[in-house]
N, C-alpha and C positions, 0 to 999 in steps of 0.2 A: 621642219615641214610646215606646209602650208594652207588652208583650203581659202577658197572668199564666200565668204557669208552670204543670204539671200540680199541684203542692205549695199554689197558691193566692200564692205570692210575685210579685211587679212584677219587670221586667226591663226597662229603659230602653235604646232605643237610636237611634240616627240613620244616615241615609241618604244618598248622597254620588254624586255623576259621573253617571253613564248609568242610568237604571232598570230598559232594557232589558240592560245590559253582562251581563257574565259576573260571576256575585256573589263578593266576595270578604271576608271577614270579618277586621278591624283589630283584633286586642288590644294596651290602652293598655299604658303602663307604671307607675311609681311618682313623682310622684305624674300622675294620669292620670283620664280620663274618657271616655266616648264622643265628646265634642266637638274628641278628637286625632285627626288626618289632616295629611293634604297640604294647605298653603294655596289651593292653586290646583285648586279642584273643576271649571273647565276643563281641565288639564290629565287630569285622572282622566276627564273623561267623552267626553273625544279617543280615549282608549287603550280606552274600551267598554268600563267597568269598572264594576259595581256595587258601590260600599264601603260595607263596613254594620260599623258601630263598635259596641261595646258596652261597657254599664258594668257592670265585675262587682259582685257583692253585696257593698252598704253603700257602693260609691260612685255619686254621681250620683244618677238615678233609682231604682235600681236597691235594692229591698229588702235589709237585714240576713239573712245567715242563717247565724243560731247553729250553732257547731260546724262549719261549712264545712271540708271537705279541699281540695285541690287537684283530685282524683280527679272529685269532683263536679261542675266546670265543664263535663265534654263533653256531658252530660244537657243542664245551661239550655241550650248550644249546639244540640244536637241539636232542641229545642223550637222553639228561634224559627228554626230554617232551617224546620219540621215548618210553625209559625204564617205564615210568609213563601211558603210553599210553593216551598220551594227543594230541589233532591232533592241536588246536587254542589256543594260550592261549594270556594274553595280559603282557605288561612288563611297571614298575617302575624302575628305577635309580636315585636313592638319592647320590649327591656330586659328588664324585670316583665315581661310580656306572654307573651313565651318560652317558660316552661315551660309557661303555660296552651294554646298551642299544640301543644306535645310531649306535654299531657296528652291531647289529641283525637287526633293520630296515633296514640297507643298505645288509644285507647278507641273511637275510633268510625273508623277509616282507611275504612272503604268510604265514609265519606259526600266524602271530601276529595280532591278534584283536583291540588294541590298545595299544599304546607307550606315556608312562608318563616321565617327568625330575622335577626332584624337587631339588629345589638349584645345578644347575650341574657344575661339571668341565669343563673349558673348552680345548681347544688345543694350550695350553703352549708354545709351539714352536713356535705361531706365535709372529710377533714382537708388534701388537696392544692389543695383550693379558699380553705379558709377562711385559708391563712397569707397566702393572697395580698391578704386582703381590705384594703379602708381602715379606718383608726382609728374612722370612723362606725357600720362597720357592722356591726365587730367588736363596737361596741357594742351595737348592734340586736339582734346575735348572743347577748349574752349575756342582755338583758335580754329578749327572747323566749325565753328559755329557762328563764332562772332568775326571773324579777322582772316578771312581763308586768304588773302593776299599775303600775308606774314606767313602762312603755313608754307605758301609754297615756294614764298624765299627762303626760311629756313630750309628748306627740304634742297631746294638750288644750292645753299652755302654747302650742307651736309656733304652732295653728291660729288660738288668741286672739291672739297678738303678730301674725300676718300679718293676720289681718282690720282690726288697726288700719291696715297700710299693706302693700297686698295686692301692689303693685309691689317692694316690699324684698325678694320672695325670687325675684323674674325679674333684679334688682340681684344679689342675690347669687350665681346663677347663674352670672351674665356675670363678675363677678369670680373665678371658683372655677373656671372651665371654661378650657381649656388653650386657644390659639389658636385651633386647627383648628375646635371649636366652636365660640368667641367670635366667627367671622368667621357661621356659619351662626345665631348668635343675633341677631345685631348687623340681621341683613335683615328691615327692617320687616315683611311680610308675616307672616315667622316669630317675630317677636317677640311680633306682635299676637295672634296662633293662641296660643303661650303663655301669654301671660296671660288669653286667652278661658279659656282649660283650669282655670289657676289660680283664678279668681275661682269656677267651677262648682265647683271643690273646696269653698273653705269656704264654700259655701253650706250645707254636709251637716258634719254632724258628722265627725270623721275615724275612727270606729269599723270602719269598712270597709279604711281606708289600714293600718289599729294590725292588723289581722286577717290581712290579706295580706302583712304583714311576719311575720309569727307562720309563715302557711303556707309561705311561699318560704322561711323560715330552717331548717324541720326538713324533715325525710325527704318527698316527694317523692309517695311509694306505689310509686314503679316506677323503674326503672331506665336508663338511654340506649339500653342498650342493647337493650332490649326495643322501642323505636319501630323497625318493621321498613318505614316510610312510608319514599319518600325525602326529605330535605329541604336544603333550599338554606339555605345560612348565609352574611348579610355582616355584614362586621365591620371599621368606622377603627383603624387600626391606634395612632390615637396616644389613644384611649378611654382616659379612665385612671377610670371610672365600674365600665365592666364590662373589663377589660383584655383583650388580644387573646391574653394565656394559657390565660383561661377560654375564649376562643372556640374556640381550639386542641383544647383538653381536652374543648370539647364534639362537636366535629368529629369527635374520635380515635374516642371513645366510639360515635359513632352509629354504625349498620350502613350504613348508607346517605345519605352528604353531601356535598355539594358547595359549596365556599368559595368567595366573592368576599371579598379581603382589600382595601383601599385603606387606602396607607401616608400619604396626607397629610388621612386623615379621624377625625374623633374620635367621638364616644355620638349623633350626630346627623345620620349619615351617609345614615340613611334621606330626610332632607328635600334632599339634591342626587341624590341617584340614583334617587327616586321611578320617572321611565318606566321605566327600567333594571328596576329589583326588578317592577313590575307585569308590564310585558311576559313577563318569566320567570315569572310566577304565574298569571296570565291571561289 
């Protein structure tokens, strides 16, 4: 589905569970689409919940828009609850997704019922964040920094070698993720959800994916501790994607947070604790 923004840009999204539920608004992660949720959209429309996903700009349906900050996501958001006629709704940010949520806490709180983070990203730029980071993304780190022409041929090579065999990076996945995940990869339902997600990426160039690596790697616009929302954060404690030090760090930081930790769950925690995290949202 579709709306256009007040700027004239497309914003793609989809709709999930109870129509009548209580709306609640899913940001993907990296790489990610509208088309990530809960496999079991019974399950969501048990608990009376309206899930409406969205793809940010330049993934998915969702228009390119040059120069994008972070800062600028609570507008498109604030649009499509305005175009949906939704006056409250509550927001999730899974990984990537995260800050795009802490960006709406800090920008639009009166629209927002409640604010969830499940395994989230955190602000890369800082120096207490960034030692912690992996070998990848320390790369990502520099080359959004210093070299963003390299990133986003790399990112061009990446897209072109997966479209030849679009299953070798849900393979690689399962090889590269620790247990704890590999057992929540491994369940058909979940696997199939993934690679639905996957194949809707490289349908689109990956100029959107190259871009949101650019804005989650530098400054942010704001600060944690400026989100004055409260928000609930869970977080697998054996995540070695987004580690459970950033989640800590991000916890410390907020003015107002409440942790659910789980020590035998890893970056994919959101898909066993689905009721759990809704029911606390809406």
């Amino acid at each position: 589905m579709l709306i256009t923004l007040p700027d004239g840009r497309r914003l793609g999204y989809e709709e999930y569970g109870d129509p009548q539920g209580r709306p609640l608004l899913l940001f993907h992660g990296q790489p990610g689409n509208r088309l990530f949720r809960h496999p079991s959209e019974a399950l969501t429309a048990m608990l009376g919940v309206r899930l409406i996903t969205i793809d940010r700009p330049g993934y998915g349906l969702s228009d390119f828009q040059p120069g994008r900050k972070l800062l600028d996501w609570p507008g498109d958001v604030a649009a499509l609850a305005d175009a949906l006629e939704i006056d409250r709704f509550a927001l999730l940010g899974f990984s990537a997704g995260a800050p795009y949520a802490l960006a709406c806490a800090c920008l639009i709180p009166e629209c927002l019922t409640r604010v969830g983070l499940v395994n989230p990203a955190p602000p890369m730029h800082l120096p207490e964040i960034h030692r912690r980071a992996s070998g990848s993304l320390r790369t990502n780190y520099l080359l959004a920094h210093y070299a963003p022409p390299l990133l986003k041929a790399s990112f061009r090579l990446f897209w072109w070698f997966s479209r030849q065999d679009p299953e070798a990076f849900i393979k690689m996945a399962l090889e590269q993720s620790p247990p704890a995940d590999r057992r929540v990869l491994l369940r058909p339902e979940v696997n199939a959800l993934l690679e639905e997600v996957w194949r809707e990426n490289l349908r689109f160039a990956p100029r959107g994916y190259v871009q949101d690596v650019q804005i989650l790697m530098g400054d942010w616009g704001f600060a944690l501790a400026e989100v004055q929302k409260e928000v609930h954060l869970w977080q697998g404690e054996t995540d070695e994607n987004t580690p459970l030090e950033w989640a800590r760090y991000i916890a410390k930081q907020l003015p107002h947070c409440k942790t659910t930790y789980y020590p035998e769950e890893g970056h994919f925690a959101l898909f066993s604790h689905w009721e759990e995290i809704l029911i606390e949202l809406a």
